[in-house]
N, C-alpha and C positions, 0 to 999 in steps of 0.2 A: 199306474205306469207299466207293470208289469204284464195288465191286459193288453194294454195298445201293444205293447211289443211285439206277444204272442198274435196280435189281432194283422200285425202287418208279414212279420213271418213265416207265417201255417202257406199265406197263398204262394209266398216268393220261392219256399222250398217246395209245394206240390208242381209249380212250372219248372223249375229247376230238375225234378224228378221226371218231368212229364216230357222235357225235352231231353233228356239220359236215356230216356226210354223211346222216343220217336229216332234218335240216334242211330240208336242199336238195332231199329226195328228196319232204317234206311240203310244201313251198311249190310244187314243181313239179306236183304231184298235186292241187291246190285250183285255180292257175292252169289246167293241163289241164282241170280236171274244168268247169269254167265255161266256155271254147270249146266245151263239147259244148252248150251250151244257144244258139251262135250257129250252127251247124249243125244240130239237132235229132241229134244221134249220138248214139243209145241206146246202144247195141251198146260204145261206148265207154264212157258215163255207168255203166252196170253194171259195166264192166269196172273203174271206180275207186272202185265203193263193196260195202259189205259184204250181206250178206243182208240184216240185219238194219237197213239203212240208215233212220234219217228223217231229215223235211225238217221243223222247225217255222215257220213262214211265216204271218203276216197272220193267227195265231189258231186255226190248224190245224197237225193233225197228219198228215204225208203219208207212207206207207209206199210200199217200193218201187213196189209194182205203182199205186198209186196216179200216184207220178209218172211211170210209163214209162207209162200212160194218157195222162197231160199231152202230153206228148215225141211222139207218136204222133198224136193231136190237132192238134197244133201242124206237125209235118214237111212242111206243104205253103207255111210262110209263109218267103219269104223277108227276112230280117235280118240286118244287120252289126250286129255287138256287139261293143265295145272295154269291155275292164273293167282299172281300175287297181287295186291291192290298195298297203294301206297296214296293214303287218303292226304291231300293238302287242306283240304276246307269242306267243310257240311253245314251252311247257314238252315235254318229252320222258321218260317213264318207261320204260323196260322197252319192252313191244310198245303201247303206250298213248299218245297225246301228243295235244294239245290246244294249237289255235291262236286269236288274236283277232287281227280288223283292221277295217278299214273297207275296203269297196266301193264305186267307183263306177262306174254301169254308161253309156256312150252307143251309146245303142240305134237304129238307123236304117232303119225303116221304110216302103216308100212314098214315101221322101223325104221323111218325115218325124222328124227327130232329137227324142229324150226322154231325159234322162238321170235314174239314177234314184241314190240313197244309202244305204247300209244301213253297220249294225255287225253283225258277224256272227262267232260263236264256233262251233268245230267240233272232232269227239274224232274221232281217227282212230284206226285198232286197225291192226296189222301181221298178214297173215297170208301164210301161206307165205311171209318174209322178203320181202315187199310190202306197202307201206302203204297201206289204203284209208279210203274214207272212213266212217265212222259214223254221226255225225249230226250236219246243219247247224243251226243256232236264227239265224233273220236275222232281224233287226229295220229295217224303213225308217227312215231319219233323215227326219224332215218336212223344206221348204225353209222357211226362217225370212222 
């Protein structure tokens, strides 16, 4: 009896570990991945998402090269950006997971601070036993 226990056990706690750890590895890859937008770090921001990555944003659809246009554009402006994440949910399938939270962004310019709200859902796909990112859908929260 004591075997079969162990025998059903060993697998339910290496998934259980194995999804603690795909977790961790998905919240840290969404946090990294938004420092590269206070830096303008392309070179990084590809390194954490997929080919086939989009951005849905303000009513548009943004493919890679679209946004690494953006990033590029943008690389001359210097900005501190402090973003807090306020995860609601992180489901984990197979090589597939999908996370929700709320973002807020303080952004400081010129010396001048803006802070900005979003809720935003995102699929990330694992490849080469690396999670990247898929596709962000951010929505602005208005200030009420």
């Amino acid at each position: 009896m004591k075997y079969i226990l162990i025998f059903f056990l060993v697998p339910f706690s290496f998934n259980v570990f194995s999804q603690e750890k795909d977790s961790i590895a998905i919240v840290n890859l969404i946090i990294d991945d938004y420092t590269t937008m206070g830096t303008w770090n392309l070179k990084r921001h590809l390194e954490n998402t997929t080919k086939s990555y989009l951005l849905i944003e303000k009513g548009e659809v943004l493919n890679l090269k679209m946004e690494s246009d953006y990033y590029k554009r943008n690389a001359h402006r210097v900005i501190d950006r402090k973003n807090y994440f306020d995860f609601k949910h992180l489901r984990i399938n197979g090589n597939n997971a999908y996370a929700i939270y709320n973002l807020k962004s303080d952004i400081t310019e010129n010396g001048i601070l803006k802070t900005y709200t979003w809720i935003e859902s995102v699929i990330f796909k694992k490849v080469k036993r690396k999670w990247k990112i898929e596709l962000i859908h951010s929505t602005p929260i208005e200030k009420k």
